[in-house]
C-alpha positions as CSV (number, residue, x, y, z in Angstrom):
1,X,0.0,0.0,0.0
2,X,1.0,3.6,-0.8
3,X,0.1,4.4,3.1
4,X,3.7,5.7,3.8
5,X,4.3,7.3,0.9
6,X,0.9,9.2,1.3
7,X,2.3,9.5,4.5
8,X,5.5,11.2,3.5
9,X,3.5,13.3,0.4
10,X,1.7,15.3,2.9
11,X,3.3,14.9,6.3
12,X,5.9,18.0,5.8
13,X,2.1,20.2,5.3
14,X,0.8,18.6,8.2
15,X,3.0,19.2,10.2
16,X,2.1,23.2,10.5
17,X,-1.7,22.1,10.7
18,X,-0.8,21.3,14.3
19,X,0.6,24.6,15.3
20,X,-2.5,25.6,17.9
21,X,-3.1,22.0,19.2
22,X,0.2,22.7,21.5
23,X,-1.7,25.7,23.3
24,X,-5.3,24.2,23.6
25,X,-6.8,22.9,26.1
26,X,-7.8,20.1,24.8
27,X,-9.2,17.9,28.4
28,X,-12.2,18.3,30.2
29,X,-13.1,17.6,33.9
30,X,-15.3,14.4,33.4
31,X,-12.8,12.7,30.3
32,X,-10.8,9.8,31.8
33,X,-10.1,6.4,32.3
34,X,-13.2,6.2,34.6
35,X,-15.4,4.4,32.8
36,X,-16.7,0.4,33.1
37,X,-15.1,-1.4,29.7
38,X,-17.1,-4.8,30.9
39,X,-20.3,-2.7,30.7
40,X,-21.9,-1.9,26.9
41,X,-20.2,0.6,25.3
42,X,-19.2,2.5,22.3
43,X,-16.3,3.9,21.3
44,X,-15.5,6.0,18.1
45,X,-12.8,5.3,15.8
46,X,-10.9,7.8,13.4
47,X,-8.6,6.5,10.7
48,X,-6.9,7.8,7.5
49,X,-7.1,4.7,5.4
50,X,-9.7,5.5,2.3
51,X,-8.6,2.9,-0.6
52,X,-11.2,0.1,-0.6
53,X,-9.1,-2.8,0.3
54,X,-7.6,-0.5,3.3
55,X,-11.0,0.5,4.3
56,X,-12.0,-3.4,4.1
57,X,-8.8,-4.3,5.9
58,X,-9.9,-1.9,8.8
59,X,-13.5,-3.4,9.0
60,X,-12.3,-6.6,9.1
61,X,-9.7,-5.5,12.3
62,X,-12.8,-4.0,13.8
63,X,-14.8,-7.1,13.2
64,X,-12.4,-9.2,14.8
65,X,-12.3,-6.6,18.2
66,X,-15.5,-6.5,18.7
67,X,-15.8,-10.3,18.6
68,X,-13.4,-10.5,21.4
69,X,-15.2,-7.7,23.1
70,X,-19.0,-8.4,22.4
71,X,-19.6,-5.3,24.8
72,X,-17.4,-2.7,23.3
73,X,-18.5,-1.3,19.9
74,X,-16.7,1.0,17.2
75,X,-18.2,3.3,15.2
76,X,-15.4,4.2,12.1
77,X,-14.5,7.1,10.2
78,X,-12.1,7.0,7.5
79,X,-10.4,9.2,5.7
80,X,-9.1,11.4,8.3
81,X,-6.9,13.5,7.5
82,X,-4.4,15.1,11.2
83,X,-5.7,18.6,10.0
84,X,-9.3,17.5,10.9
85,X,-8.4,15.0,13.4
86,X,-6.5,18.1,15.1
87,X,-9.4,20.0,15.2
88,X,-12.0,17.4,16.5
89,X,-9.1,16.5,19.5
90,X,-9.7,20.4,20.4
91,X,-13.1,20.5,20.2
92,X,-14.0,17.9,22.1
93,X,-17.4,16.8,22.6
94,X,-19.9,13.8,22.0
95,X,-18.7,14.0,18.1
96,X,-15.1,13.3,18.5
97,X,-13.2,10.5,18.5
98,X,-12.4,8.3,21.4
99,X,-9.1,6.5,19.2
100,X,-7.2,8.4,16.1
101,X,-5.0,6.8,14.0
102,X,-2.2,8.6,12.2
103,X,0.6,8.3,9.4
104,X,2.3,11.5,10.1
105,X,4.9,10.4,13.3
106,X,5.9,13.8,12.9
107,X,3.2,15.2,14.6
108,X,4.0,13.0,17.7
109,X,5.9,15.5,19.6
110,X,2.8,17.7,19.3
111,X,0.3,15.5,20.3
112,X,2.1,14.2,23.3
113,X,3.4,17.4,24.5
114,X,-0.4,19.8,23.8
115,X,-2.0,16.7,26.2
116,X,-4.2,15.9,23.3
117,X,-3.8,12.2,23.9
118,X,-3.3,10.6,26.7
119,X,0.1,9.0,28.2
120,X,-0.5,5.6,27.5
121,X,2.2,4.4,30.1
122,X,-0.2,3.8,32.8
123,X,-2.4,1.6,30.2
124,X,0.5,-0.5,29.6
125,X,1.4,-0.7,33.0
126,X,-2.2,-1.4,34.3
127,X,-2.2,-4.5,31.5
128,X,1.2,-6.0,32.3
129,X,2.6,-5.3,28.6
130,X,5.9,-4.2,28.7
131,X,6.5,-1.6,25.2
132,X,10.5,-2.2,25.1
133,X,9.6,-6.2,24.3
134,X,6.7,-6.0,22.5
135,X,7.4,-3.5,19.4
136,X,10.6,-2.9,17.7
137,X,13.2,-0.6,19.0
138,X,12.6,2.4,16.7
139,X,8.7,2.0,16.6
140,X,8.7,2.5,20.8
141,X,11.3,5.6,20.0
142,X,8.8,7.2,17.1
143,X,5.8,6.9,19.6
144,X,6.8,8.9,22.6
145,X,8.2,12.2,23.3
146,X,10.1,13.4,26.5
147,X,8.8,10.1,28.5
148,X,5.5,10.1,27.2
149,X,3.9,7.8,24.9
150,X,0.8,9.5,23.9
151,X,0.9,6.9,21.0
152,X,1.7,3.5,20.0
153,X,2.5,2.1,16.6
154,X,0.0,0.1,14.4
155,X,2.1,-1.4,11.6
156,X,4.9,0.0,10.3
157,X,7.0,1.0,7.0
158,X,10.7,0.0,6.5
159,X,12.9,1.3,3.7
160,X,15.4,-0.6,1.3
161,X,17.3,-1.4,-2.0
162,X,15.1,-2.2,-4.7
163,X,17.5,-3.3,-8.0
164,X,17.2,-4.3,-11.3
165,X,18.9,-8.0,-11.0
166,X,19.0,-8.7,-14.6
167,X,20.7,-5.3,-15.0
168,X,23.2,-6.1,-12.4
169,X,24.1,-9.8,-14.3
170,X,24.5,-7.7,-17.0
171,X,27.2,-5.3,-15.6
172,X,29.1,-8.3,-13.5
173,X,27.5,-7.4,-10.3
174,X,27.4,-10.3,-8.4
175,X,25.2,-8.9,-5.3
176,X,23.6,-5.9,-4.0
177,X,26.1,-3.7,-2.2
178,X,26.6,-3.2,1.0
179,X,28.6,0.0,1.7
180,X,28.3,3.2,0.2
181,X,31.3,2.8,-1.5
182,X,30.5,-0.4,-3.4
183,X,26.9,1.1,-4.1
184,X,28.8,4.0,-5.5
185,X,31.1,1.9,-7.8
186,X,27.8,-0.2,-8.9
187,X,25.7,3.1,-9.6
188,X,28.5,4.3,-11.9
189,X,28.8,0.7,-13.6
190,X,24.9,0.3,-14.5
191,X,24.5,4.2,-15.8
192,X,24.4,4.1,-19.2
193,X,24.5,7.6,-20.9
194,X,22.7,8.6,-24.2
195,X,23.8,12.1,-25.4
196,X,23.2,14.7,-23.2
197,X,20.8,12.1,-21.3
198,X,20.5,8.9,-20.4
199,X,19.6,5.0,-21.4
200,X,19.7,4.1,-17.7
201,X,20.9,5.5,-14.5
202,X,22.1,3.3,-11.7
203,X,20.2,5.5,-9.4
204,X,18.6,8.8,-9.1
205,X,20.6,10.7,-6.0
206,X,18.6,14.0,-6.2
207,X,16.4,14.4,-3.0
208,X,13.3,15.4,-5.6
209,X,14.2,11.7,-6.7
210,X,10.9,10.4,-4.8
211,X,12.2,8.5,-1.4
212,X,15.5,9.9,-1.6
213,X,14.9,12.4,1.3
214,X,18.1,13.5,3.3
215,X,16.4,11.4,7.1
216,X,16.5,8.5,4.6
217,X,20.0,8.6,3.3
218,X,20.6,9.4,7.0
219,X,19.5,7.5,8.7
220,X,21.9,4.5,7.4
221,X,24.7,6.3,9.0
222,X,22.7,6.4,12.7
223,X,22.8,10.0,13.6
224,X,21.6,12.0,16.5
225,X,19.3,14.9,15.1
226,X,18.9,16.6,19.0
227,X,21.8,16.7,22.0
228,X,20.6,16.0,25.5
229,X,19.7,19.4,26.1
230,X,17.1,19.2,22.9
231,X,19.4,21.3,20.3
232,X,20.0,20.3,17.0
233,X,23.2,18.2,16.8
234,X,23.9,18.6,12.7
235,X,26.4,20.8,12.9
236,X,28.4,18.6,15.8
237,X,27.4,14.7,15.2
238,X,29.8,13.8,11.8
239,X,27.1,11.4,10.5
240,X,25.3,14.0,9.0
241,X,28.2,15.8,7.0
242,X,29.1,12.1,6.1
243,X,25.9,11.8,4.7
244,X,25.6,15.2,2.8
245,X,29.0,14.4,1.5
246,X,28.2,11.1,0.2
247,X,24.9,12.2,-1.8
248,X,26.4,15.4,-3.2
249,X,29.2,13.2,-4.2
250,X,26.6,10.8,-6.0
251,X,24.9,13.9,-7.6
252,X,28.4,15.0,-9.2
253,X,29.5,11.4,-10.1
254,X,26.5,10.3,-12.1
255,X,26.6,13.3,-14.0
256,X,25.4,16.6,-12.1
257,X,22.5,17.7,-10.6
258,X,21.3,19.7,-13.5
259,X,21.9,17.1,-16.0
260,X,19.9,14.7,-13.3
261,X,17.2,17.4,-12.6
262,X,16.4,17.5,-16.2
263,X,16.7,13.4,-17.0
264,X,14.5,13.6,-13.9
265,X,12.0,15.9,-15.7
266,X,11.2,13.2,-18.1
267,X,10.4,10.4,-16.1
268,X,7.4,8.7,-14.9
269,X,4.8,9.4,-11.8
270,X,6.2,7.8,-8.8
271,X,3.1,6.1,-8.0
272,X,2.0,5.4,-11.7
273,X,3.1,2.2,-13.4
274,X,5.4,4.2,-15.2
275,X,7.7,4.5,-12.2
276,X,11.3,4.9,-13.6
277,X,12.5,1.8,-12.0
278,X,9.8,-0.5,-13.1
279,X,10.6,1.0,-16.8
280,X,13.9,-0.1,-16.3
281,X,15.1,3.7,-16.5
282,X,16.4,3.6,-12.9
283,X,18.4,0.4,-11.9
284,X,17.9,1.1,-8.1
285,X,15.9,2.2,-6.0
286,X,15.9,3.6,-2.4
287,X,11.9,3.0,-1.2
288,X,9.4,1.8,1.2
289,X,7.9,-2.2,1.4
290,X,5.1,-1.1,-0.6
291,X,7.2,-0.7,-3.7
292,X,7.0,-4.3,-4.3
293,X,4.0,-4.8,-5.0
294,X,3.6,-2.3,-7.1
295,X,6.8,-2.7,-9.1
296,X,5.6,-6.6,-9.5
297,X,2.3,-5.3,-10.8
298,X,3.7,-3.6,-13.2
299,X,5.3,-6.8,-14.7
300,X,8.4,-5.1,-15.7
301,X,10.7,-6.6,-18.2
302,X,13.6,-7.7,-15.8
303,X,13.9,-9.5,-12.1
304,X,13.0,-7.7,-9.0
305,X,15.8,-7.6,-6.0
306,X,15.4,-6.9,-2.8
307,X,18.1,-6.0,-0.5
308,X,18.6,-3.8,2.9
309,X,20.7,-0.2,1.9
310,X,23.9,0.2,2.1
311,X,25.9,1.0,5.5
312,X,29.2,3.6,5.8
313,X,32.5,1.4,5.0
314,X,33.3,1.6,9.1
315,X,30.0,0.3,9.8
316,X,29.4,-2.9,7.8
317,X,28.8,-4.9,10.7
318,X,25.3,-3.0,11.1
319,X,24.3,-3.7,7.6
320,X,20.8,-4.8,7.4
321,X,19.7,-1.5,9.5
322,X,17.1,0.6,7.6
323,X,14.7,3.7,8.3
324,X,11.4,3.0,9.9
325,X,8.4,4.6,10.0
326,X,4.5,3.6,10.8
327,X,1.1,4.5,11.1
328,X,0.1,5.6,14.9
329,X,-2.6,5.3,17.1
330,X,-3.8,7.0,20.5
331,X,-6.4,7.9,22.7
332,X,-8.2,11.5,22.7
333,X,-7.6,13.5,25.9
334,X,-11.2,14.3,25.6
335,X,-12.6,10.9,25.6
336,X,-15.1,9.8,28.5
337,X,-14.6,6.2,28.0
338,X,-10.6,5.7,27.8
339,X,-11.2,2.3,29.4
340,X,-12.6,1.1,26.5
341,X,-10.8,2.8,24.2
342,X,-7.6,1.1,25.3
343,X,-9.3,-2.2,25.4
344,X,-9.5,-1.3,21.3
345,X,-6.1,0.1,21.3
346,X,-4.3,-3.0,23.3
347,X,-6.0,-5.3,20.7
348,X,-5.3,-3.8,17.3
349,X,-2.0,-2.6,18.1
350,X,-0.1,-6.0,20.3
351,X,-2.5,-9.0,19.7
352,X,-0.4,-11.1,17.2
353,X,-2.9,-12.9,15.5
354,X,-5.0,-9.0,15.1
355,X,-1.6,-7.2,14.0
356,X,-0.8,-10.2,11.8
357,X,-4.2,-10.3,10.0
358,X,-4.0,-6.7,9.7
359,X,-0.3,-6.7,8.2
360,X,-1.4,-9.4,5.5
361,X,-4.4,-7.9,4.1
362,X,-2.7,-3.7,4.1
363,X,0.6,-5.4,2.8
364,X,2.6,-3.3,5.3
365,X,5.5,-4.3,8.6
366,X,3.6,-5.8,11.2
367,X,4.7,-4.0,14.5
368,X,5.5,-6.2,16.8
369,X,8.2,-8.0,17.2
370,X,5.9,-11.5,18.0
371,X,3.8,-10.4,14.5
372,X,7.3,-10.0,12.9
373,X,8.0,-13.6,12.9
374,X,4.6,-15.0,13.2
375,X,3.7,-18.3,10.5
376,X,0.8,-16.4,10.0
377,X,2.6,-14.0,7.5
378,X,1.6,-14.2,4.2
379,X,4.2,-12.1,1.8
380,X,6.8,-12.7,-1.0
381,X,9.6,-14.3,-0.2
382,X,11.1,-10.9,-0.6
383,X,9.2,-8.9,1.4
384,X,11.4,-10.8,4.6
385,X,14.0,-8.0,4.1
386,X,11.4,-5.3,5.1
387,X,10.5,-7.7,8.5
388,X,14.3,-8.0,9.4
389,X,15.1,-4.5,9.0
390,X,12.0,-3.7,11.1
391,X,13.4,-6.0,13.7
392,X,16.7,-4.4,13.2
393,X,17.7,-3.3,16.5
394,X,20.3,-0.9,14.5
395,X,17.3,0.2,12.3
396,X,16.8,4.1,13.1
397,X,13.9,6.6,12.8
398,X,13.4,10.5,12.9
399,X,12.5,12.1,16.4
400,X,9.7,13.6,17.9
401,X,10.3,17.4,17.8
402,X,7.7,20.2,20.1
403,X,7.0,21.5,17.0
404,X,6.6,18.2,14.4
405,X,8.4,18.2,11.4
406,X,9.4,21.2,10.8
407,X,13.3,20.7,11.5
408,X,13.5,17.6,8.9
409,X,11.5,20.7,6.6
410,X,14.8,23.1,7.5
411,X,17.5,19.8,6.7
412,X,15.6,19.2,3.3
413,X,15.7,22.5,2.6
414,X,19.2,22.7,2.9
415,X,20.0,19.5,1.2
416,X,18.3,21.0,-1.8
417,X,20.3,24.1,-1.4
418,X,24.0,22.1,-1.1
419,X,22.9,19.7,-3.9
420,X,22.3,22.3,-6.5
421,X,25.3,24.5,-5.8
422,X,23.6,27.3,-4.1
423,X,25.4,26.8,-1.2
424,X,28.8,25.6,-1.1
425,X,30.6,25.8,2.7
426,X,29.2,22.7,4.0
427,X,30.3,23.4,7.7
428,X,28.7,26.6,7.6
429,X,25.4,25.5,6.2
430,X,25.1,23.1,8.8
431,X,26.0,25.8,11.7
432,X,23.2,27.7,10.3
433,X,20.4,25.3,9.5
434,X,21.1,24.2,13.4
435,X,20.5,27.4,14.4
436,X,17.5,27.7,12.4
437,X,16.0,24.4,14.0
438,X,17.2,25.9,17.5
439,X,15.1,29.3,16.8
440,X,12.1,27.3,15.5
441,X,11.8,25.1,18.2
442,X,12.5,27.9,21.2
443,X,9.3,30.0,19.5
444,X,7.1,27.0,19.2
445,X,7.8,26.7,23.0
């Protein structure tokens, strides 16, 4: 499913939408966990899901619920999207929801820090689940923010190397590389230039080039976006001048960023059929678990590899990490039956069989680490890469930040500045763009 990449299409938007959550009052005297979950209830559900095998997929996790919980039922809406979920969670009242679901993890900090759901700590507590064993190491970091974990992940998106296998025969390449170096020397090997263009690129380096943001190319290198103090470590942690170095390096090698801005120009939809790497126009691809399927719908004209990205030469013994990312879900502040609502939350988000079922039918990474290696898993044979980089305990994500987003909007911004030429001092830029993130985040305070 295109979930994360709908995900990562608007979340950078979203994540201003938020802006006034963080000074609403957003509870109300009589919401609390104080209501009777063994008594007949009914809780209201909002989710973003809106293709008709999601919106399926989601009555069929619902079905199962309220099966185990003949008392408890949900009402659903879908297609929500954290604009109007925002809104409702400030609002309050008997139209709002009890549960949200979410794709935007950016928004985490905000939710968790404006009150607008509740710490879920003392849920987990209060049911004897322990979070650290029961979801994967970066899923429990991209659901809380300063202590509290205001949300909890309900499946999950992992990135990887997709690759053109016959183009790699072709060229000598045995397997998929593993360091940045080798993926360099194979990018350079499978671009084939025609004119002032090209046949085929080994890979599109640009951070336009759909997945290629800069927290993806980062987060193989495991850096530390905030100190302990909360201020923006890119100037100081070398990990990301390493990676800023190693994609403007790609840029220049494969033959410039205006020459690649303009091949780039030409090339198919990202989420169309004509895709440049299901054309065979791109021989790899850096991209979600949700690529597969489509790239094997498209029945291109060459065999599909799979294969984790590659790691810094000084850190090949953590090859296999990857970037993770996930839907979320919580409970509304404002709800009057938070009992109930957990009972909901506990089930779809750490019942194996529920998150197994639900994994299958969205074709996304289950989030747990039980669902992660359940029998029950019904996938390609290589769709396993995505499940052990999500198990990955080396596997890294993007923090929750006061105000969202915004400081992976400054980075990106910058990335596209330092690709293109307009800004050349690399040290400097990243002195300033952490100043920038400093500023932003002291005003949203």
């Amino acid at each position: 499913m295109p979930e994360a990449s709908r995900k990562a299409a608007y979340a950078l938007a979203v994540s201003a939408s938020l802006a006034l959550l963080a000074t609403a009052c957003t509870g109300q005297s009589d919401s609390g966990a104080n209501d009777d979950a063994s008594k007949d209830t009914t809780i209201t559900f909002w989710h973003a899901w809106s293709a008709p095998n999601e919106v399926k997929a989601v009555k069929s996790l619902i079905a199962g619920f309220e099966e185990a919980h003949p008392d408890i039922h949900v009402d659903v809406v879908g297609n929500m999207t954290d604009d109007k979920i925002n809104q409702a969670l400030r609002a309050g009242g008997g139209k709002a929801p009890d549960v949200i679901s979410s794709f935007t993890t950016n928004n985490v900090g905000k939710f968790c820090s404006s009150g607008a759901l509740v710490d879920l700590n003392p849920f987990f507590k209060k049911s004897g689940i322990d979070p650290e064993k029961t979801f994967p190491k970066a899923m429990n970091e991209y659901t809380r923010f300063d202590g509290n974990r205001c949300t909890v992940p309900l499946l999950g998106d992992a990135y990887g190397l997709y690759y053109n296998k016959t183009a790699f025969a072709k060229a000598g390449i045995k397997s998929p590389p593993k360091t940045w170096t080798e993926f360099e020397a194979d990018a350079k090997k499978l671009t084939i230039p025609d004119g002032n263009g090209y046949q085929r690129l080994g890979f599109m380096p640009d951070y336009h080039g759909w997945e290629s943001t800069t927290e993806h190319y980062f987060a193989q290198f495991s850096p530390t976006y905030f100190d302990a103090s909360g201020k923006s470590n890119l100037a100081k942690d070398p990990a990301f001048e390493k990676g800023f170095t190693l994609q403007k390096r790609l840029v220049d090698e494969l033959g410039g960023f205006r020459k690649l801005e303009k091949f780039r120009a030409t090339l198919g939809d990202e989420w169309g059929p004509k895709h440049p790497f299901h054309t065979g126009q791109v021989a790899m691809q850096l991209d979600g678990e949700w690529r597969l399927g489509m790239a094997v719908d498209a029945r291109p004209a060459f065999e599909i590899g799979v294969a984790p990205l590659p790691v810094p030469d000084d850190q090949v013994s953590q090859y296999g990490k990857g970037y993770i990312t996930g839907t979320i879900a919580g409970i509304a502040a404002t709800s009057h039956k938070q009992n109930a609502a957990w009972e909901f939350v506990k089930y779809v988000t750490t019942d194996t069989d529920a998150v197994v079922g639900f994994a299958n039918d969205i074709h996304n990474v289950p989030s747990t680490l039980a669902a992660l290696k359940s029998p029950k898993l019904k996938y390609d044979p290589r769709f396993k890469t995505f499940l052990d980089i999500a198990a990955d305990p080396e596997s890294t994500t993007t923090p929750a930040s006061l105000n969202g987003g915004q400081y992976l909007v400054t980075i990106q911004q910058f990335g596209y500045d330092y690709e293109s030429g307009k800004v050349t001092d690399l040290k400097a830029g990243l002195r300033k763009t952490a100043a920038q993130i400093d500023t932003d985040i002291a005003q949203a305070k």
